[in-house]
PAFIKE-838874 format. One record per residue (C-alpha): residue number from 1; residue in one letter; x, y, z. Coordinates in Angstrom, 1 decimal, padded with zeros to 4 digits. Layout:
// residues N
+------+------+--------+--------+--------+
! resi ! resn !      x !      y !      z !
+------+------+--------+--------+--------+
!  NUM !    A !      X !      Y !      Z !
...
+------+------+--------+--------+--------+
This chain:
// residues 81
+------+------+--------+--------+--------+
! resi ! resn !      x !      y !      z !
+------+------+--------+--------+--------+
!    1 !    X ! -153.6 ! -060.5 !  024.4 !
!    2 !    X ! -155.0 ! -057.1 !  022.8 !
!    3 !    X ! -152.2 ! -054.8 !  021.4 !
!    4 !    X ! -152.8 ! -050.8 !  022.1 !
!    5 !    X ! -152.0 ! -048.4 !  019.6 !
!    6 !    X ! -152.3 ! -044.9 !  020.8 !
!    7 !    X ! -155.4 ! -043.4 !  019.2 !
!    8 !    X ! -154.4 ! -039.7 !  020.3 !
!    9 !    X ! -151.3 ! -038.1 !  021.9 !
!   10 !    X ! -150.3 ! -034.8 !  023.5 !
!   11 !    X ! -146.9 ! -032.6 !  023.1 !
!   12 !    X ! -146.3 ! -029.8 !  025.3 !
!   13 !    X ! -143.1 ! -028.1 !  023.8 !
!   14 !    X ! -141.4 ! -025.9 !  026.5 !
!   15 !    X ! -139.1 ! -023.2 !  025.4 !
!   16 !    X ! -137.9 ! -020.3 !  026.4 !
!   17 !    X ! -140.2 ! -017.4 !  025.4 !
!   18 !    X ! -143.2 ! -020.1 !  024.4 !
!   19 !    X ! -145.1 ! -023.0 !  025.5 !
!   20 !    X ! -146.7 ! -024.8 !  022.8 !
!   21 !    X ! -149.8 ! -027.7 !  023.2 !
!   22 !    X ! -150.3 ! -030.1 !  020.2 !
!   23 !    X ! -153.3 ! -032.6 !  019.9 !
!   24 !    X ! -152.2 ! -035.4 !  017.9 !
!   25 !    X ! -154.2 ! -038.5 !  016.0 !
!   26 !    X ! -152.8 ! -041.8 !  016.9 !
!   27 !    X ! -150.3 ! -041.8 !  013.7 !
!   28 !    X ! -148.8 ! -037.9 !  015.3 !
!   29 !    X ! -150.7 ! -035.9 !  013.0 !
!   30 !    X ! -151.4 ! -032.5 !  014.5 !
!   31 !    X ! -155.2 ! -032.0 !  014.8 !
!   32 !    X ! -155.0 ! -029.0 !  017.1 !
!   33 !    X ! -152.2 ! -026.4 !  017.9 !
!   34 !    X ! -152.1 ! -023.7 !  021.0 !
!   35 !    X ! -149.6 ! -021.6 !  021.5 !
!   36 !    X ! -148.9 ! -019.3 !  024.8 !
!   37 !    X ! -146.2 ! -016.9 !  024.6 !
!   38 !    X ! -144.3 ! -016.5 !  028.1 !
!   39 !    X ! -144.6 ! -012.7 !  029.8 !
!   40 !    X ! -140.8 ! -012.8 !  029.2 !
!   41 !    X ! -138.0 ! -015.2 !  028.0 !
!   42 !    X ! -136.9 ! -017.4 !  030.4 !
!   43 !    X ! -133.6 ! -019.2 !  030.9 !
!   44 !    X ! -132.8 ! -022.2 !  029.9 !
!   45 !    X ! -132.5 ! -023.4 !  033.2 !
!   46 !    X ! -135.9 ! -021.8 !  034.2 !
!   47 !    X ! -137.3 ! -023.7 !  030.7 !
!   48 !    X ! -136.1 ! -027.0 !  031.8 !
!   49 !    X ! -137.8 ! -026.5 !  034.9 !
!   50 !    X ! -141.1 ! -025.7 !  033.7 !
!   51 !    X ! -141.0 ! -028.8 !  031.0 !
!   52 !    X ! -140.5 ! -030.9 !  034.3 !
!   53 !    X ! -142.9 ! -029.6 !  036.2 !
!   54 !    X ! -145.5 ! -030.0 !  033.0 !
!   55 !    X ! -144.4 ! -033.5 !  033.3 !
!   56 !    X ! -144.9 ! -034.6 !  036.5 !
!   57 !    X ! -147.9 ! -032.8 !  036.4 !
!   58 !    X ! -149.1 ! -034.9 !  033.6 !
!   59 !    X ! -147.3 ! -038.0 !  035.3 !
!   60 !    X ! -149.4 ! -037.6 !  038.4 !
!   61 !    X ! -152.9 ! -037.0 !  036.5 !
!   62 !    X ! -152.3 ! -040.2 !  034.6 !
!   63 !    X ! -151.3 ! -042.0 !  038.0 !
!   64 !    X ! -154.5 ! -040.9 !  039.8 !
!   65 !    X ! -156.7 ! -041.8 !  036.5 !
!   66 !    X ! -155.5 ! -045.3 !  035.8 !
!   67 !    X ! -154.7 ! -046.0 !  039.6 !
!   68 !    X ! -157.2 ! -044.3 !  041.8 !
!   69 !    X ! -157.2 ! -043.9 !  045.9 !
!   70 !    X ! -159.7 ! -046.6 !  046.4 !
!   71 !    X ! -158.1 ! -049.4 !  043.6 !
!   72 !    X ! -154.4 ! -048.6 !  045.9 !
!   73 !    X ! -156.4 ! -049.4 !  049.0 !
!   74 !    X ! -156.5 ! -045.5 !  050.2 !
!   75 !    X ! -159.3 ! -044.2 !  052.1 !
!   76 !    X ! -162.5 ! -045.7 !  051.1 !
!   77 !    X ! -164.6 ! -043.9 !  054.5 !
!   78 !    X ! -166.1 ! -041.3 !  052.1 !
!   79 !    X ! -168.2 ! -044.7 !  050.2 !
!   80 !    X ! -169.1 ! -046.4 !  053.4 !
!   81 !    X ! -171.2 ! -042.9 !  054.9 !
+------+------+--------+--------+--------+
Protein backbone atom coordinates (compact mmCIF):
# COMPACT_ATOMS: atom_id res chain seq x y z
CA UNK A 1 0.00 0.00 0.00
CA UNK A 2 1.46 3.61 -0.88
CA UNK A 3 1.02 6.15 2.02
CA UNK A 4 0.05 9.86 0.82
CA UNK A 5 1.52 12.76 2.48
CA UNK A 6 0.07 15.96 1.34
CA UNK A 7 2.61 17.66 -0.85
CA UNK A 8 0.62 21.16 -0.74
CA UNK A 9 -2.52 22.46 1.16
CA UNK A 10 -4.84 25.36 1.08
CA UNK A 11 -6.48 27.63 4.06
CA UNK A 12 -9.06 29.97 3.35
CA UNK A 13 -9.58 31.98 6.77
CA UNK A 14 -13.03 33.60 6.87
CA UNK A 15 -13.50 36.48 9.20
CA UNK A 16 -15.38 39.14 9.54
CA UNK A 17 -13.94 42.16 7.75
CA UNK A 18 -11.33 39.72 5.68
CA UNK A 19 -10.91 36.61 3.76
CA UNK A 20 -7.55 35.37 3.72
CA UNK A 21 -5.99 32.47 1.03
CA UNK A 22 -2.76 30.60 2.15
CA UNK A 23 -0.73 28.21 -0.23
CA UNK A 24 0.92 25.86 1.95
CA UNK A 25 4.02 23.13 1.27
CA UNK A 26 3.14 19.67 2.43
CA UNK A 27 4.85 20.29 6.08
CA UNK A 28 2.15 23.81 6.36
CA UNK A 29 4.73 26.20 5.49
CA UNK A 30 3.07 29.34 3.93
CA UNK A 31 4.53 29.68 0.33
CA UNK A 32 1.95 32.29 -0.72
CA UNK A 33 -0.47 34.63 1.10
CA UNK A 34 -3.70 36.72 -0.41
CA UNK A 35 -5.55 38.70 1.49
CA UNK A 36 -9.21 40.36 0.40
CA UNK A 37 -10.61 42.75 2.62
CA UNK A 38 -14.63 42.56 2.76
CA UNK A 39 -16.58 45.93 1.39
CA UNK A 40 -17.76 45.97 5.09
CA UNK A 41 -17.63 43.82 8.28
CA UNK A 42 -19.82 41.26 8.36
CA UNK A 43 -21.50 39.46 11.25
CA UNK A 44 -20.53 36.63 12.63
CA UNK A 45 -23.30 34.86 11.53
CA UNK A 46 -22.88 36.22 7.92
CA UNK A 47 -18.94 35.00 8.40
CA UNK A 48 -19.87 31.57 9.27
CA UNK A 49 -21.93 31.48 6.39
CA UNK A 50 -19.45 32.50 3.86
CA UNK A 51 -16.67 29.92 5.43
CA UNK A 52 -19.45 27.23 4.60
CA UNK A 53 -20.16 28.20 1.49
CA UNK A 54 -16.18 28.35 0.70
CA UNK A 55 -16.32 24.91 1.84
CA UNK A 56 -18.77 23.22 0.03
CA UNK A 57 -17.56 24.96 -2.76
CA UNK A 58 -14.27 23.39 -2.35
CA UNK A 59 -16.05 20.06 -1.29
CA UNK A 60 -17.91 19.87 -4.58
CA UNK A 61 -14.73 20.87 -6.88
CA UNK A 62 -12.76 18.05 -5.22
CA UNK A 63 -15.98 15.66 -5.68
CA UNK A 64 -16.22 16.38 -9.43
CA UNK A 65 -12.19 16.10 -9.85
CA UNK A 66 -11.59 12.83 -8.18
CA UNK A 67 -15.19 11.45 -9.11
CA UNK A 68 -16.23 12.70 -12.52
CA UNK A 69 -19.91 12.30 -14.31
CA UNK A 70 -18.76 9.54 -16.52
CA UNK A 71 -16.55 7.30 -13.63
CA UNK A 72 -20.41 7.65 -11.45
CA UNK A 73 -22.05 6.34 -14.48
CA UNK A 74 -23.71 9.95 -15.53
CA UNK A 75 -24.27 10.93 -18.92
CA UNK A 76 -21.67 9.57 -21.25
CA UNK A 77 -23.97 10.71 -24.72
CA UNK A 78 -21.58 13.70 -25.28
CA UNK A 79 -18.51 10.70 -25.98
CA UNK A 80 -20.60 8.46 -28.12
CA UNK A 81 -21.48 11.65 -30.95
Amino acid sequence: MVEDFPVGKVLIDVGRRYITVYRCDGNGYVQDEERFKLPWMIDRKDAVDLANAVFNTAYAWSDATVNPPAARGGDQSADSG
